[in-house]
C-alpha positions as a printed NumPy array, in Angstrom:
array([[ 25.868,  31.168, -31.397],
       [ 26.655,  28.501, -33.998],
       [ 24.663,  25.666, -34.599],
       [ 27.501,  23.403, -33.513],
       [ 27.966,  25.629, -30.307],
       [ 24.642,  25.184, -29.622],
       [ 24.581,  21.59 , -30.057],
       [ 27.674,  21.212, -27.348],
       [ 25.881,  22.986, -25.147],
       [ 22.966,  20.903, -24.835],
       [ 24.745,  17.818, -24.733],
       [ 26.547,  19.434, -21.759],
       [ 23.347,  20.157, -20.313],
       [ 21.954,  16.41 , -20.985],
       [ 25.356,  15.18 , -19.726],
       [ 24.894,  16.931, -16.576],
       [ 21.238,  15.917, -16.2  ],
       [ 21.784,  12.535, -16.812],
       [ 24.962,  12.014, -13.805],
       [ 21.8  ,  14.231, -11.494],
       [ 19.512,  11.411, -12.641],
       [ 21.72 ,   8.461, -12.284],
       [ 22.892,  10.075,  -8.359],
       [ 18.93 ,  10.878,  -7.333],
       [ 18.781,   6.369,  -8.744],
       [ 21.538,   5.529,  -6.153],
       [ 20.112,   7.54 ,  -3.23 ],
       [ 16.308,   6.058,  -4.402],
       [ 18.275,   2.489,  -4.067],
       [ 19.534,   3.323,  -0.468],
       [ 15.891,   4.259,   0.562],
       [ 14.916,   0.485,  -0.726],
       [ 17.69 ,  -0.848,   1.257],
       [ 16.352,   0.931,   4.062],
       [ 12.575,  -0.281,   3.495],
       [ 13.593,  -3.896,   2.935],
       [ 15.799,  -3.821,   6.214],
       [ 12.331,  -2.311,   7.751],
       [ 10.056,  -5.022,   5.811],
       [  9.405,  -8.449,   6.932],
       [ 10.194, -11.64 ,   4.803],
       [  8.031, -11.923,   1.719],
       [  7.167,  -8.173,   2.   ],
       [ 10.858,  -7.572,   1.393],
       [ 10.174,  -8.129,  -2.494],
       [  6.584,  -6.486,  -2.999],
       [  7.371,  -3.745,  -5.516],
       [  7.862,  -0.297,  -4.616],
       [  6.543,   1.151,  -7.711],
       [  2.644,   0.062,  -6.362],
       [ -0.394,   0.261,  -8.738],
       [ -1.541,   3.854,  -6.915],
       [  1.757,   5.42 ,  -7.057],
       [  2.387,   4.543, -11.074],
       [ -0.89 ,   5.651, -11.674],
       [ -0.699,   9.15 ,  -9.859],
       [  2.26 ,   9.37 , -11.839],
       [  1.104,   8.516, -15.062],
       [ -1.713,  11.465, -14.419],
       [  0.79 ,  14.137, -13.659],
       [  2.908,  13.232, -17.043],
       [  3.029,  16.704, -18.916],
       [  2.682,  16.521, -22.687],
       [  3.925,  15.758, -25.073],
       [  5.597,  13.301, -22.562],
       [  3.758,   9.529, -22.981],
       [  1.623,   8.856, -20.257],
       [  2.456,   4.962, -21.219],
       [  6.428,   5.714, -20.893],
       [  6.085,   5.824, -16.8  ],
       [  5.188,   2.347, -15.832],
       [  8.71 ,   0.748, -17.715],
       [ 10.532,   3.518, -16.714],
       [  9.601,   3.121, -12.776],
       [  9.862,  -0.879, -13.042],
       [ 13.789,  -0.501, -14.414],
       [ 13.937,   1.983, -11.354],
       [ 12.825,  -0.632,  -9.241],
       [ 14.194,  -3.693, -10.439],
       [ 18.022,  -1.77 , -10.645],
       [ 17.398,   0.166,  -7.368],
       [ 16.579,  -4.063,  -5.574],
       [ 20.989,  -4.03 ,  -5.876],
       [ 21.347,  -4.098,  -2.185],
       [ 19.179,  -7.175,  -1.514],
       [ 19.874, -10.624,  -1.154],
       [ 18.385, -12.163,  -4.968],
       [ 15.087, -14.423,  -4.614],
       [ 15.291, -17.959,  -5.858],
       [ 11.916, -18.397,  -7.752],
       [ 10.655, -21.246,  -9.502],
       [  9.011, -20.5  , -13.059],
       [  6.862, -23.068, -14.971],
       [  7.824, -24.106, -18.103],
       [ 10.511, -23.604, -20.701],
       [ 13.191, -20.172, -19.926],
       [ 11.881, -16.677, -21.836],
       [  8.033, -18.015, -22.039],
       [  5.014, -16.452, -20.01 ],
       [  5.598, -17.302, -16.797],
       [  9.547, -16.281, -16.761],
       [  8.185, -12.923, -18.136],
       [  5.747, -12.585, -15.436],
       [  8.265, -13.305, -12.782],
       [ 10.489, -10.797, -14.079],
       [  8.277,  -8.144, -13.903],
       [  7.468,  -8.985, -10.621],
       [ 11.226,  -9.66 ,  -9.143],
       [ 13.485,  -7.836, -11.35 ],
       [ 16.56 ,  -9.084, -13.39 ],
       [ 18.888,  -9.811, -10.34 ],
       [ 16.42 , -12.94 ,  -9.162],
       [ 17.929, -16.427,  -9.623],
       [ 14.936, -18.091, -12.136],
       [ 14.966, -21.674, -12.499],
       [ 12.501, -23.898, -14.236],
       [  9.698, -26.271, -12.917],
       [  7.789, -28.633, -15.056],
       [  4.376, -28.31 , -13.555],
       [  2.787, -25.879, -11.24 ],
       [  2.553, -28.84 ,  -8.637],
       [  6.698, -29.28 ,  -9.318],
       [  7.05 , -25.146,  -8.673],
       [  4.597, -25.266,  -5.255],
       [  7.048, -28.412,  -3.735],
       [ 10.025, -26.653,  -4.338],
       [  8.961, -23.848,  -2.029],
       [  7.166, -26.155,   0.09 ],
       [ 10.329, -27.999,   0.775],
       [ 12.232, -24.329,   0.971],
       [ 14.631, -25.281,  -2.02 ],
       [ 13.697, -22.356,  -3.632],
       [ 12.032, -18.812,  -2.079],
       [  9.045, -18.082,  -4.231],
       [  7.101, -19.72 ,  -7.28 ],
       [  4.841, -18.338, -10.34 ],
       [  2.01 , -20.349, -11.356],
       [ -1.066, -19.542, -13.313],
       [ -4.13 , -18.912, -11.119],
       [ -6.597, -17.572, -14.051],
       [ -6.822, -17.503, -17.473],
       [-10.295, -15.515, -19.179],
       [-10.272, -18.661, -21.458],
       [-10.352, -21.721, -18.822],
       [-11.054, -19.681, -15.524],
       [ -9.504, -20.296, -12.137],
       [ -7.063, -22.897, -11.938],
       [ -8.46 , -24.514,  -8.822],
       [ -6.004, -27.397,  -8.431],
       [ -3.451, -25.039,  -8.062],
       [ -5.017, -23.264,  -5.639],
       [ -6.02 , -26.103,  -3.662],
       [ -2.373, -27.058,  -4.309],
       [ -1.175, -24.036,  -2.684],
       [ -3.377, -24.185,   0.503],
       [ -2.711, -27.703,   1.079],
       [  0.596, -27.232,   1.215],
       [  0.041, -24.473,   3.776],
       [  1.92 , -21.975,   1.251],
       [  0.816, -18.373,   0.982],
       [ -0.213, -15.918,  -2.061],
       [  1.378, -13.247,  -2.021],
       [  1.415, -11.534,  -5.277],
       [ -0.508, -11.309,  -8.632],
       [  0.839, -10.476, -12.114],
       [ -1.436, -10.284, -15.16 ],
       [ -0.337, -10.445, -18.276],
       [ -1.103, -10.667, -21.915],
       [  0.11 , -13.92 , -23.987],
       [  0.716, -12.522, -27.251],
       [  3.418, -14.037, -29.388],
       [  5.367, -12.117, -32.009],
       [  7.364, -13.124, -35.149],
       [ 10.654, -11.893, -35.559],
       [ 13.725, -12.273, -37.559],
       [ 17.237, -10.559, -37.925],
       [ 16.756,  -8.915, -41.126],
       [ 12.71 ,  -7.827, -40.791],
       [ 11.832,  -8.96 , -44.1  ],
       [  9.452, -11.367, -44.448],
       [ 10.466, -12.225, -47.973],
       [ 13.669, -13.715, -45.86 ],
       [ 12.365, -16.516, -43.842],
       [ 12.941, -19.692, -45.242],
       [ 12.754, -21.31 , -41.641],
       [ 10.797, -20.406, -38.261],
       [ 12.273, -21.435, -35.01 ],
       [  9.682, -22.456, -32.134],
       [  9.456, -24.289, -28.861],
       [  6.048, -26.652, -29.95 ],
       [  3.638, -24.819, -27.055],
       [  4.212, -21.876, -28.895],
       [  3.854, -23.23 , -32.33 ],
       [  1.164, -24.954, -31.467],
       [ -0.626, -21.76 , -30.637],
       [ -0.136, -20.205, -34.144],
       [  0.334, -23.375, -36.421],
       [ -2.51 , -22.045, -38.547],
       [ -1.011, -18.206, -38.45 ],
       [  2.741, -19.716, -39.798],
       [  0.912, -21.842, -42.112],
       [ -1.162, -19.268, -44.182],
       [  1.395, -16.662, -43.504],
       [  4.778, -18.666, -44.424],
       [  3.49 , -22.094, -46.194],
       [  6.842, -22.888, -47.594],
       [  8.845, -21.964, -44.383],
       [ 10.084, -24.783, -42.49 ],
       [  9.095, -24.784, -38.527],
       [ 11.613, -25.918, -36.404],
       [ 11.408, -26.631, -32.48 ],
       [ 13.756, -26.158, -30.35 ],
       [ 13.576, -25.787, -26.304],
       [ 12.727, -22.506, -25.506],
       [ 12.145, -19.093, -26.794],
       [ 15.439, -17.691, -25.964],
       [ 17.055, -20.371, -27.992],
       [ 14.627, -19.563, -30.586],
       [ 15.744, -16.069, -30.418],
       [ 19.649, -16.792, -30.809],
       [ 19.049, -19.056, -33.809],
       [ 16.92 , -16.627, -35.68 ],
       [ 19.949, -13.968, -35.267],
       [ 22.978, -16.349, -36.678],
       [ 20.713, -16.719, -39.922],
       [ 19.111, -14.504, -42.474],
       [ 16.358, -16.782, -43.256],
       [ 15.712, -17.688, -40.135],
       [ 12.914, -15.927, -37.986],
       [ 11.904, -16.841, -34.184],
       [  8.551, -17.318, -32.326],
       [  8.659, -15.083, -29.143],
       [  6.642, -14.04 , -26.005],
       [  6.089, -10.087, -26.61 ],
       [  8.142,  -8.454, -24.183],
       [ 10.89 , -10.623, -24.362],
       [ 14.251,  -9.609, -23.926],
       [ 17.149, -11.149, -25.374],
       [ 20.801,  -9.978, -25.801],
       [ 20.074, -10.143, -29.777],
       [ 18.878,  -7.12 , -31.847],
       [ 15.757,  -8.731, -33.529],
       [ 13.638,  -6.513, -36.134],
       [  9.429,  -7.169, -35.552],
       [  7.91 ,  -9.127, -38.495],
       [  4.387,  -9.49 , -37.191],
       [  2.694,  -8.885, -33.91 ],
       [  0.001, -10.99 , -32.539],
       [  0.784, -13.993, -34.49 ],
       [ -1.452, -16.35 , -32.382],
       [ -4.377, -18.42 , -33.943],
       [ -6.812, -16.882, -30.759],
       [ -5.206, -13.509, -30.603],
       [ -4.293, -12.766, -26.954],
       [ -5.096, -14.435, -23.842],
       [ -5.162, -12.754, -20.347],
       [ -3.335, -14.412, -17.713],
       [ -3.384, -13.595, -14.326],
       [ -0.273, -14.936, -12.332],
       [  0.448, -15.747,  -8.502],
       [  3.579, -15.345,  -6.8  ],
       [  3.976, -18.243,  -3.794],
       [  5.972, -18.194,  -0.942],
       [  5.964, -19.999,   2.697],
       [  5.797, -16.591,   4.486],
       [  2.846, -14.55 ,   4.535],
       [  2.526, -10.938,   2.905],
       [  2.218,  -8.13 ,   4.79 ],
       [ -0.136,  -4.976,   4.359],
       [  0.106,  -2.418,   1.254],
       [ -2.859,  -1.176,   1.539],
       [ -3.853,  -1.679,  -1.877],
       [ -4.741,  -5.821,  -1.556],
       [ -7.426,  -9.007,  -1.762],
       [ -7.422, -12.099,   0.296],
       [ -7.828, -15.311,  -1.057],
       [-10.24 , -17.789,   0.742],
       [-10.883, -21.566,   0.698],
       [-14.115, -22.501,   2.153],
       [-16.996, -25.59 ,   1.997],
       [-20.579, -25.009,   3.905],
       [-22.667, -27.743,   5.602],
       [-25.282, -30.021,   3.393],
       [-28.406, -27.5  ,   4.159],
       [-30.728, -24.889,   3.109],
       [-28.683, -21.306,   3.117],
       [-25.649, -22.695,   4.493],
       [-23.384, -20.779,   1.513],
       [-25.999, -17.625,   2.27 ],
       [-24.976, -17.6  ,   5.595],
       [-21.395, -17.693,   4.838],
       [-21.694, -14.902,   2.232],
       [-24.076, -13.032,   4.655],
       [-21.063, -12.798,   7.354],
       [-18.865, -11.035,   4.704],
       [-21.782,  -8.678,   4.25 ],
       [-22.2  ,  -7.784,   7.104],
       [-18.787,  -6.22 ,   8.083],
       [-18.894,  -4.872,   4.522],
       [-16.371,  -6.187,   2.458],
       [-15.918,  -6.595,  -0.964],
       [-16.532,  -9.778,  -3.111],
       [-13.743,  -9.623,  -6.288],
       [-14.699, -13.332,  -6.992],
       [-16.438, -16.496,  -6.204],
       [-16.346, -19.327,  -7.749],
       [-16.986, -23.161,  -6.925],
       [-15.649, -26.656,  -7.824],
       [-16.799, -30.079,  -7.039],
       [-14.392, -32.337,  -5.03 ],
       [-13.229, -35.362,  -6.291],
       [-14.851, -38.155,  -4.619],
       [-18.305, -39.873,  -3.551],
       [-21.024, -37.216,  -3.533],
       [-21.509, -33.769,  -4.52 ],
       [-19.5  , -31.688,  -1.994],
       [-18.315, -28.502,  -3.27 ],
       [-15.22 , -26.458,  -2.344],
       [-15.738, -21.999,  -2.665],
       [-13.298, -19.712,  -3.705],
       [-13.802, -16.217,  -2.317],
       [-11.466, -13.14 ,  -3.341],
       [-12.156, -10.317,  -0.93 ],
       [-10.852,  -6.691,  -0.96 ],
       [ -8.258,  -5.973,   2.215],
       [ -5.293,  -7.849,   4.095],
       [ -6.471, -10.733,   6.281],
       [ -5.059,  -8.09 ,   9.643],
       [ -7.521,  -5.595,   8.642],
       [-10.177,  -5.27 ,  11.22 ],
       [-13.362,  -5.87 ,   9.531],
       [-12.027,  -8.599,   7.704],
       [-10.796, -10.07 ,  10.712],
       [-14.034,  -9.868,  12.11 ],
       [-15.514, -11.424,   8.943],
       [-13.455, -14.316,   8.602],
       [-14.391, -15.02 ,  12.01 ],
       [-18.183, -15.129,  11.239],
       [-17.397, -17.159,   7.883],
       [-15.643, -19.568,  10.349],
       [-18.621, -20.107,  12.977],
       [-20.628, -20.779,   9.428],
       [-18.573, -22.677,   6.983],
       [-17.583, -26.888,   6.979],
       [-14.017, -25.745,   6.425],
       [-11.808, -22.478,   6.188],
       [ -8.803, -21.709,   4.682],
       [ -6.705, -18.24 ,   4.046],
       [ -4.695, -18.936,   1.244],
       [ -2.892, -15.762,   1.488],
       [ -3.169, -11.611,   1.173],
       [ -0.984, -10.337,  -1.793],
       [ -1.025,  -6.421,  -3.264],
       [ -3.152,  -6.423,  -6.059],
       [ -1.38 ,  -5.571,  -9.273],
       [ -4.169,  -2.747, -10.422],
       [ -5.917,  -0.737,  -8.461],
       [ -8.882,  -0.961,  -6.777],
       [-11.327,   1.502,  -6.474],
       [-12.9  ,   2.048,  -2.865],
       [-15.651,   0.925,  -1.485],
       [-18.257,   2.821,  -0.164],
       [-18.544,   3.173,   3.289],
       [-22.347,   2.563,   3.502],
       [-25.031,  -0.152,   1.544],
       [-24.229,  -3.293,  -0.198],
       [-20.718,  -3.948,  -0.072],
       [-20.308,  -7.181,  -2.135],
       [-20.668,  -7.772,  -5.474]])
């Protein structure tokens, strides 16, 4: 056999793989169709890829293979296998192709309808007043903590978390050509210059840094000029062919994120999820023990607490409780119903699939942490 018989052959045989690959996609896309038909409002846009699943495939990836290939591979199934359902209208803060749009992405897939929102308060009322289906706000950051006026936001509303997305805010330099020797001039919107004035300065002091409105823009402008380079969210994707000219390019290096997806409708059970809980106790000695006491008791998990002061006369403050399970499962039920006979105030500001995993929790002894 010849080397360029050979060759045919496999390309045959890749051919033919490729059409069984692309027909097992359009019967995986029916079985969506079939779940979201099955699946109850907000439910009908948790991912089907879940944390577990990607996981348990990621440990049966046989080498050579890339155990980090599966997760993008299984989100483009997911996001192309959505084709049957009616597009989400979701409400992203801040300019098109920056953090949040990327998060929502990830989360919805490329057939969504993304428009923008000035503030996360802005995002929350458009849902609130059903002009759009969903929102993505920042709820954490490792650098400031938990954004508590959005979550206050959220609840007062009487909106409902039902998703998380974390993600890393690194920002990359690129540029058409990948020569840094090339750029003359460095297109940024000013949030993301601001974050790595000092980078582009020592880097690229006699580049000129212009801003323009978004990253995507950015992008495009950088590709119509060979000194030009662009200041981009990693992960981006643009219709341009853009060559990396450094990674990382932000004065504090990267910054964690973590991301809530908001929608009037409740989420339903994955089995893989936290609750998020408003709460205040009375003005007297062990009042926030006995709250805490009532989630011990039925054994459930404590991701987080924090606490804020409320604005106002006094020193009344307001607890934020993360807690591992849906608010239908039975011992949290049961939980939330002590916390209730204990606490000033109560509020469920929604269950949503957690976007790791979570390992369990044991059965027996202290169950919070």
């Amino acid at each position: 056999m010849t080397q360029r018989t050979k060759i045919d052959e496999l390309t045959k045989r890749l051919d033919d793989l490729d059409r069984e690959l692309l027909g097992m996609i359009e019967r995986r896309a029916r079985i969506v169709q079939d779940m979201s038909s099955a699946r109850g409002d907000s439910a009908k846009v948790a991912p089907i890829s879940d944390p577990a699943k990607l996981r348990s495939l990621e440990e049966a990836v046989t080498p050579p293979f890339q155990a980090s290939s599966v997760r993008p591979i299984f989100a483009a199934i997911d996001a192309a296998c959505r084709v049957y359902e009616i597009a989400p209208k979701v409400v992203c803060v801040g300019s098109e192709g920056g953090f949040s749009w990327l998060a929502a992405g990830l989360h919805f897939g490329p057939r969504a309808q993304f428009v923008r929102a000035e503030s996360p308060e802005k995002a929350l009322e458009e849902v609130a007043r059903s002009q759009a289906d969903f929102a993505v706000v920042t709820i954490e950051t490792l650098r400031e903590g938990l954004a508590f006026a959005t979550i206050q936001a959220i609840a007062s509303l009487d909106l409902k978390l039902v998703g998380e997305r974390e993600l890393s805010h690194t920002l990359q330099l690129v540029s058409k050509t990948g020569n840094p020797n090339d750029v003359e001039r460095i297109y940024a919107n000013s949030h993301h210059h601001s974050l790595c004035e000092a980078h582009l300065t020592a880097s690229y002091p006699k580049a000129t840094v212009l801003h323009v409105r978004n990253a995507m823009m950015a992008a495009d402008l950088a590709a119509e000029h060979h000194g030009a380079a662009a200041v981009v969210p990693r992960g981006l994707t643009t219709s341009q062919e853009l060559r990396l000219l450094a990674d990382n390019v932000g004065d504090e290096g990267e910054l964690r994120i973590r991301y809530g997806i908001v929608s009037r409708m409740p989420m339903s059970r994955t089995g893989n999820d936290a609750t998020a809980v408003l709460f205040s106790v009375h003005d007297r000695p062990g009042a926030l023990h006995d709250v805490l006491q009532a989630f011990k008791e039925k054994n459930c998990n404590l991701r987080r607490i924090q606490s804020r002061a409320l604005p106002g006369e006094g020193w009344e403050y307001v607890f934020y409780v993360e807690v591992s399970g849906h608010v239908t499962d039975r011992h949290l039920v049961s939980a939330l119903e002590g916390v209730k006979q204990k606490a000033r105030t109560l509020k469920i500001v929604g269950s949503f699939p957690l976007d790791t995993v979570e390992p369990a929790v044991p059965s027996s002894g202290a169950g919070s942490r």
